[in-house]
N, C-alpha and C positions, 0 to 999 in steps of 0.2 A: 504494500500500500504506500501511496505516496501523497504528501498532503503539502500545495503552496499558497500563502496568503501574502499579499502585498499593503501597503497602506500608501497612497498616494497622497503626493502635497500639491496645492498649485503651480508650485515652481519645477514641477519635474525630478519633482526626487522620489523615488521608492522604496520603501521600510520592507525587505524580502523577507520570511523564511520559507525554505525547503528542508522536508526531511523524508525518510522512509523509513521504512520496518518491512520486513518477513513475518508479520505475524499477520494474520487474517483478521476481518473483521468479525469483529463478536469475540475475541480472545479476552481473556480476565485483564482488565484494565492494570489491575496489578501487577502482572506478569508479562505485560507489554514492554520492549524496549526496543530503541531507535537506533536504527544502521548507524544514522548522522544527523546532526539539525546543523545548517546553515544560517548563518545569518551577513545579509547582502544589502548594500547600498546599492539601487540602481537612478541613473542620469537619462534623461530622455531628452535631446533636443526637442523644441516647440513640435513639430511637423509629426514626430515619431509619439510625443507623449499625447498628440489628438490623438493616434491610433491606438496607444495602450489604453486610453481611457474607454475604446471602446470594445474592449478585450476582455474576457472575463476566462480567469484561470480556472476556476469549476469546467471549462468545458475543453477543457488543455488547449485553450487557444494563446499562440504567443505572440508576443511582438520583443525583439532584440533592443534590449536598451543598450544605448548609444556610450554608456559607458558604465562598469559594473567593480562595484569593490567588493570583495568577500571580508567581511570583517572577522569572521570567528565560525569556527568548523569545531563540532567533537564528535567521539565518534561512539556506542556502544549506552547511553545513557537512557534513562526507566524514560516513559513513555509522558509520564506525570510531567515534567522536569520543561516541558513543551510551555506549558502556562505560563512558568515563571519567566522564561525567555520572552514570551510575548509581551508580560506586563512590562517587561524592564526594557525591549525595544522597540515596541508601537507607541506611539507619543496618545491613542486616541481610544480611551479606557471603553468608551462605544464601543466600537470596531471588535476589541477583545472580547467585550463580553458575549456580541452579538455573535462572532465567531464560533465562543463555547458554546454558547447555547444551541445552534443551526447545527453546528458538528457533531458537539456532543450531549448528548440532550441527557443523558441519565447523568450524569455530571455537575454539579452545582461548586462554582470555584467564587469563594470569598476573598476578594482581592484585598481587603480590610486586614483579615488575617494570612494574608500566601496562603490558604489553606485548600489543599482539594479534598471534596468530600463525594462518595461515594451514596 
């Protein structure tokens, strides 16, 4: 399984992560762990960030940002561990929550406490 979410700015910046797992859906959330989680700057000149806007990664459709920093790669880490990366690198506490909830719906994460609760 493979899961990308971006967070866009008006000025063409992109907040990435990418990750995967080998585990299948429906696996014990506990016992779930990630190949890798990425976490990516991307730059989109004017021309190219109309198109990304009109792109949406749920349906693997891409468009090549114009210029890409990987800031931070690990590799092997629980499945949980996903959240806390979000909260700490999406500026837009929205976005995250809406994400958890769409994604993962049996799920309920208290940003209040870091806390995931089953």
């Amino acid at each position: 399984m493979r899961i990308s979410a971006e967070e866009l700015t008006k000025n063409g910046i992109g907040r990435y992560i990418h990750l995967d797992t080998d585990n299948i859906v429906g696996t014990n959330f506990d016992n779930t762990t990630l190949n890798h989680i990425d976490l990516v700057v991307n730059y989109y000149d004017a021309n190219i960030f109309k198109e990304r806007c009109n792109v949406r990664l749920d349906k693997r459709e891409k468009i090549k940002a114009s210029r890409r920093i990987h800031l931070y790669k690990t590799y092997n880490v629980p499945f949980k561990s996903l959240f806390e990366f979000a909260w700490c690198f999406f500026q837009s506490t929205t976005l995250v929550e809406e994400w958890c909830n769409d994604q993962f719906r049996q799920i309920s994460v208290d940003r209040s406490l870091s806390v995931i609760k089953m």
